[in-house]
N, C-alpha and C positions, 0 to 999 in steps of 0.2 A: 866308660859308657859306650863309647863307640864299638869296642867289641862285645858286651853284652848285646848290641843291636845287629852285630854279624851272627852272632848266636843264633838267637832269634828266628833271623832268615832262615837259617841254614835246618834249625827244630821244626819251622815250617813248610819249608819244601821238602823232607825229611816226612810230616806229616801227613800229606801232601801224596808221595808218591808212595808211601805204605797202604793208604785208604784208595788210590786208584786200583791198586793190585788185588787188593783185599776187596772191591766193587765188581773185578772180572771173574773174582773165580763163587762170585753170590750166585744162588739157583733161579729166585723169581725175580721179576724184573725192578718191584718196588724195592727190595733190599736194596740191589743193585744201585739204581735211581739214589734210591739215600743217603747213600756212600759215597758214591760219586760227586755229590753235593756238595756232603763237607770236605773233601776232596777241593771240590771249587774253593771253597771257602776258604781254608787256609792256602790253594795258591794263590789266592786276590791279596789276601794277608799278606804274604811275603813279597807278591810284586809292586803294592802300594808301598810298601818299607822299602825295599831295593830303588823306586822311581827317588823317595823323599833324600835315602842316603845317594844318589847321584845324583840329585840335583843340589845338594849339600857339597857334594865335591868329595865326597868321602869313599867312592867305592873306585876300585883299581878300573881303566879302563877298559881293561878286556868284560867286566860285569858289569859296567855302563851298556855296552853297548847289542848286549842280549836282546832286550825289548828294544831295538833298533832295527832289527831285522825283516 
């Protein structure tokens, strides 16, 4: 289970920074805007999971301490 949930993270930031790249190279602004959204949206997804798995004790501490910063 626990690495089905490293998965995860990793499909969503993965997610994540395809649709950020994919939001820069849109013509009008709304595309742009929309992309960038879900973009947000799955990196909230993976940072809400990376907080839950370290505060679980489960993530190595060099990926603890990212949102530390």
């Amino acid at each position: 289970m626990k690495q089905q949930l490293f998965e995860l993270v990793d499909k969503w930031e993965k997610s994540a920074r395809f649709a950020f790249l994919s939001a820069g190279e849109q013509k009008d602004d709304f595309g742009r805007r929309f992309i960038d959204h879900g973009a947000m949206c799955y990196m909230n997804c993976a940072t809400d999971l990376k907080e839950v798995l370290a505060s679980a004790g489960l993530l190595p501490s060099a990926i603890q301490g990212e949102g530390q910063k």
